[in-house]
C-alpha positions in Angstrom: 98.4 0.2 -42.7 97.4 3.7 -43.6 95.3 3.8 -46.9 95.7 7.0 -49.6 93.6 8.1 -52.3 95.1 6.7 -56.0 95.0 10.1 -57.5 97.4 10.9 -54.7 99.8 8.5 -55.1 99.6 8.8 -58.5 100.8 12.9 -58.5 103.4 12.2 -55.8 105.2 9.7 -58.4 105.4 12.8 -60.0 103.0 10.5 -63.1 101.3 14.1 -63.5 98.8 16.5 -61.4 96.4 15.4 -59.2 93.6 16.2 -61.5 95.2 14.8 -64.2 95.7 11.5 -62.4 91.7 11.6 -61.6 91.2 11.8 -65.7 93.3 9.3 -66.2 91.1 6.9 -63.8 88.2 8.1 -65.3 89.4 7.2 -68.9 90.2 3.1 -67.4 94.0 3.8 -68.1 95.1 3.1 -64.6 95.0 -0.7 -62.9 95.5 -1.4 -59.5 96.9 -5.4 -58.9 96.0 -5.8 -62.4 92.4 -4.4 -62.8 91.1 -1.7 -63.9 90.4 1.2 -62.1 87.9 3.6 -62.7 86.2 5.1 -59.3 87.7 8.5 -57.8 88.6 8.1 -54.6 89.4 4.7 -54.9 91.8 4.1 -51.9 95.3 2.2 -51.9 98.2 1.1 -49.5 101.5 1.8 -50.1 102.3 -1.1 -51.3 99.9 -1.8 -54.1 101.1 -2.5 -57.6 99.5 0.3 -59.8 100.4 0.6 -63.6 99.5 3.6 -65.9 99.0 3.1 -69.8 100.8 -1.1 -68.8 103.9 0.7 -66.7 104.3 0.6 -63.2 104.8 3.3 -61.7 108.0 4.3 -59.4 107.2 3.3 -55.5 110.0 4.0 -53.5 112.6 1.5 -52.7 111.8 -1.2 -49.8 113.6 -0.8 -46.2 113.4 -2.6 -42.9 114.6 -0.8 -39.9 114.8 -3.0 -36.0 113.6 -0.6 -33.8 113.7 -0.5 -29.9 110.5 1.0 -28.9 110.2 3.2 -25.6 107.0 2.8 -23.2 104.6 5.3 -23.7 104.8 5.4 -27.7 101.9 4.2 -29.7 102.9 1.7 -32.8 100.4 3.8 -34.9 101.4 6.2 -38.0 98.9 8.8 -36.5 97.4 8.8 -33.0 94.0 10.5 -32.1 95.0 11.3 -28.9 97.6 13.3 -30.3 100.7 10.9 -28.4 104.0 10.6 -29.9 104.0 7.6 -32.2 106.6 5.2 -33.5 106.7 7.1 -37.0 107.7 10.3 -34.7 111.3 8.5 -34.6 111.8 7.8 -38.6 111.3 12.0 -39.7 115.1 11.8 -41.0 114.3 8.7 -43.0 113.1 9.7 -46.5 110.2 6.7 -46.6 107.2 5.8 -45.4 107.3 3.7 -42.8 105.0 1.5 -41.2 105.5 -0.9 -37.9 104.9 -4.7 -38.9 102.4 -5.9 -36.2 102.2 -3.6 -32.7 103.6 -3.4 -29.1 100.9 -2.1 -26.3 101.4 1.4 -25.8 103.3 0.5 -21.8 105.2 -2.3 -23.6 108.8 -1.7 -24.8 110.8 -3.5 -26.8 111.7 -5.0 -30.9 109.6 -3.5 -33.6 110.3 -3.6 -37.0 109.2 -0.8 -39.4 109.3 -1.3 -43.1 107.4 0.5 -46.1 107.8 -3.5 -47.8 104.4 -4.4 -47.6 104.7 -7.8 -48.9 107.8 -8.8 -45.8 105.1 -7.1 -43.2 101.9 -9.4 -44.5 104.5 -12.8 -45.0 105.3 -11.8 -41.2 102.1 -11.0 -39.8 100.5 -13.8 -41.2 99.1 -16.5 -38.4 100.3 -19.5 -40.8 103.7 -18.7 -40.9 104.2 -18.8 -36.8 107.0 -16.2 -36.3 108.3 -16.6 -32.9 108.2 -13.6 -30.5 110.2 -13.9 -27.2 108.7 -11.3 -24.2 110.3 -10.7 -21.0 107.8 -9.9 -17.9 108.0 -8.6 -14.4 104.8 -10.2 -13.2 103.1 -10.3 -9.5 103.8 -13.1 -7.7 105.4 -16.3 -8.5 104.2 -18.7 -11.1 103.4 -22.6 -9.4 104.4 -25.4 -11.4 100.9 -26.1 -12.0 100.8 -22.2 -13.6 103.5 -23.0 -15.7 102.1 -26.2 -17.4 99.0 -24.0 -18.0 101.1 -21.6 -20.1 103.4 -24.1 -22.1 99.6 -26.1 -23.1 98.0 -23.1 -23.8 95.5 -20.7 -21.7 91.7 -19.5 -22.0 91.0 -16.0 -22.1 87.6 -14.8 -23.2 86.6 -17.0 -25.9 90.1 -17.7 -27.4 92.6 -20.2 -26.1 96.2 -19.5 -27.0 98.5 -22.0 -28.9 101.4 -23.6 -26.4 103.9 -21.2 -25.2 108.1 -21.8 -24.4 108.2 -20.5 -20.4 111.9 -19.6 -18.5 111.8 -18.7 -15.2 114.6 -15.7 -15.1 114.4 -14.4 -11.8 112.6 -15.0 -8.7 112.4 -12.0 -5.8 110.1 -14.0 -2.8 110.8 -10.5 -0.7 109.3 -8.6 -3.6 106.6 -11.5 -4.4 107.6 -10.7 -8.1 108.9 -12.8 -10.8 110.7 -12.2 -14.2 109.6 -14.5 -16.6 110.8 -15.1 -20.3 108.0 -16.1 -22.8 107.9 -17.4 -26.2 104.8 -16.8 -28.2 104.1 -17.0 -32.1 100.6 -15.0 -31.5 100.2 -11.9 -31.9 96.7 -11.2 -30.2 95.9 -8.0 -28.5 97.3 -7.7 -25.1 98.2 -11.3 -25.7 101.0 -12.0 -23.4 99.2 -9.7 -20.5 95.9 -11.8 -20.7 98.2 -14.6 -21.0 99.6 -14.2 -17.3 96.1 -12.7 -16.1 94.0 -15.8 -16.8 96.5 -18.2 -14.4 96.0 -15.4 -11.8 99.3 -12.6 -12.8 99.5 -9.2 -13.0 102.1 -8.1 -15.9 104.0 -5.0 -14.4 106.5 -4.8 -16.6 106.9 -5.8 -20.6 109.5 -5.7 -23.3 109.7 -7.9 -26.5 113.5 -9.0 -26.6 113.5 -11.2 -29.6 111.3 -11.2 -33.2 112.5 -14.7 -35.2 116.2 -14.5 -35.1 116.2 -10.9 -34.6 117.4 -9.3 -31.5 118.0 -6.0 -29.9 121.8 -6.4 -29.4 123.6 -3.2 -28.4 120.6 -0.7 -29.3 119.2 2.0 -26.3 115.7 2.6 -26.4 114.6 5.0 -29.2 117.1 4.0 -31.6 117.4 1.5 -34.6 118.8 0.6 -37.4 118.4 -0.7 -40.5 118.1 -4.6 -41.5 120.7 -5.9 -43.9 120.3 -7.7 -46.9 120.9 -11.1 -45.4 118.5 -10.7 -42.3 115.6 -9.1 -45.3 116.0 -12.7 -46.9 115.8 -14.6 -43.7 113.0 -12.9 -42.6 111.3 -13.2 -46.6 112.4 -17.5 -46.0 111.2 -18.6 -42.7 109.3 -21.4 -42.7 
């Protein structure tokens, strides 16, 4: 989550001029989460709950979009590398978005993208479990033996994963490839890739079909749209 300096945030809620919003710091009349804040160039998220002189001052309203990420975009704000990222698709939508958790760079899929911090850390959070289902074109066919190594759980590097729902979709024996379905509530990097790796799979195709209850329905890749009211309060009661 991209990170701006207070004075920053502070001029662009139109409070008062940058270097008037670094005087104000300096004279202890801003807080940030309830304490006082008195260091220039103290840094902020978007989403932190700053008051000036006991007011809070006017963030911008919250808004979750589903999004159906292409391959070969990068679920960062900004990219080094200078490669189209998923914030390239939102420059019509006046806020600043962010995408809740990523998708691998080749992996396509459901993303959501909200500026409402607090939904992004409830969903991100390990404890809470949110299910994601994955749909992969691997190498080879899984044995039985593979299978029950998935649904348990698998090693890879020093981590084991928690147990996993597996559906066989589609089996090509011509090919020697498989499409398999798989439910995970992890969100390690390159999870479901390493995943298939350590019982001996190459992944050569990923997309993330379903997030909770959410799905992609009638979407094409690129577009989205925004979450209603109903799905925000799911999403803010699971678990």
């Amino acid at each position: 989550m991209a990170l701006e300096r207070l004075q920053k945030v502070i001029a662009e809620a139109g409070i008062a001029s940058r270097r008037k919003a670094e005087k104000m710091i300096v004279d202890g009349r801003v807080r940030v989460d309830g304490k006082v804040v008195t260091k220039l160039g103290t840094k902020v998220d978007t989403f932190s709950n700053i008051t000036v002189d006991g007011d809070p001052i006017e963030r911008e309203s919250l808004h979750t979009y589903l999004f159906y990420k292409p391959r070969g975009i990068v679920s960062t704000a900004k990219d080094e590398k200078g490669r189209k990222t998923v914030v390239d698709y939102f420059e019509d939508i006046p806020y600043r978005l962010y995408p809740v958790g990523r998708l691998d760079y080749d992996t396509s899929g459901l993303l959501l993208m909200t500026n409402d911090g607090k939904l992004a850390n409830k969903l991100m959070h390990p404890k809470n479990e949110v299910s994601k289902v994955y749909v992969a074109k691997i190498k080879g066919i899984l044995t039985p033996e593979e299978i029950m190594s998935l649904k348990k759980g698998v090693k890879f590097d020093k981590y084991k994963s928690s147990r996993a729902k597996v559906k066989i979709l589609k089996t090509d024996k011509r090919k020697n490839t498989q499409i398999v379905q798989l439910t995970i509530h992890e969100g390690h990097y390159h999870q479901v890739k390493r995943m298939f790796k350590a019982v001996g799979h190459l992944v050569e195709k990923l997309s993330r079909e379903r997030y909770a209850f959410l799905e992609l329905g009638n979407l094409a890749s690129g577009q989205y749209r925004e979450l209603t009211h109903e799905e925000i309060d799911r999403l803010k009661h699971l678990n």
